[in-house]
N, C-alpha and C positions, 0 to 999 in steps of 0.2 A: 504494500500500500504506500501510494506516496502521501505524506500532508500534505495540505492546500490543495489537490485536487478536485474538481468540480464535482459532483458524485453521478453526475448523466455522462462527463468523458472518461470519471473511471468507469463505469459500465461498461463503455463499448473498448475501452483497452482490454476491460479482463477479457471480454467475448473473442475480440482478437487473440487474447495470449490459450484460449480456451482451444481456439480451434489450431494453434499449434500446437500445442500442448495433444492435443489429439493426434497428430500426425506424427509427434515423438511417440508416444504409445503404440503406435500401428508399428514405427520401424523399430521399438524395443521387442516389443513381439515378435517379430520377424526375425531381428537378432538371437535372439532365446530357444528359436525353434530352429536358426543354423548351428548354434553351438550344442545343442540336446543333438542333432539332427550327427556330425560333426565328431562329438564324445569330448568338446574342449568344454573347461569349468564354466558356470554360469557369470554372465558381469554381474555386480554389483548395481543397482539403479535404488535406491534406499531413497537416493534423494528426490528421484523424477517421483517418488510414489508421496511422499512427503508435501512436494509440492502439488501433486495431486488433491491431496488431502483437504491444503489452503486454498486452494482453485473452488473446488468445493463448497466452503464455507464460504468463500467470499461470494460465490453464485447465491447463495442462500439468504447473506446478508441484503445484496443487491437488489435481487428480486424480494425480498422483506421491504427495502427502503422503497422500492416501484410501487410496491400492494398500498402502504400504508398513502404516500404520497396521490392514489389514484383515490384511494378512499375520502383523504381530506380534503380532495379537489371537488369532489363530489359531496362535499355538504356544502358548499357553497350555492350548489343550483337548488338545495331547499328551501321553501320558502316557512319563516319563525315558525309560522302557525303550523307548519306540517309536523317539524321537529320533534324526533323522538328519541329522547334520551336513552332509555330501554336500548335501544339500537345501537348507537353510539356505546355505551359502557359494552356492549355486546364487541361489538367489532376492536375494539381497544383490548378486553378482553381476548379476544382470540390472537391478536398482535404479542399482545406480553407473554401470550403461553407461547407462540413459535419463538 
């Protein structure tokens, strides 16, 4: 994570780093299956799985910050009189539990 980062340009950075990050996984694959394949010891990839892990969570985080921000964009188009509190401690609720 960088600080100071916009939180809609880190989105599309991690998605970026998301879909390389997948392409390292397809060609450790590949490699794991020439070296089983081969009889040489397996590499070490501890870290690519690691950062896996962070990718991850930061997906989770990200789309958490998406959910919440579309939610609170959308009480704005209710009108007082419609407002229901019920609903609201509802959805905040289910925010704090994810």
């Amino acid at each position: 994570m960088v600080p100071g980062l916009a939180p809609q340009v880190a989105l599309d950075k991690q998605i970026q780093f998301k879909n390389r990050f997948d392409n390292l996984v397809r060609k450790m694959n590949t490699t794991q299956k020439g070296e089983l394949l081969f009889g040489f010891p397996l590499s070490d990839y501890s870290r690519l799985q690691q950062i896996g892990k962070e990718l991850e969570l930061l997906q989770r985080l990200y789309g958490l910050y998406n959910e919440v921000n579309r939610t609170v964009a959308g009480y704005y188009d209710i009108v007082w009189h419609d407002v229901s509190m019920e609903s609201i401690g509802t959805d905040l609720a289910e925010f704090q539990s994810k």
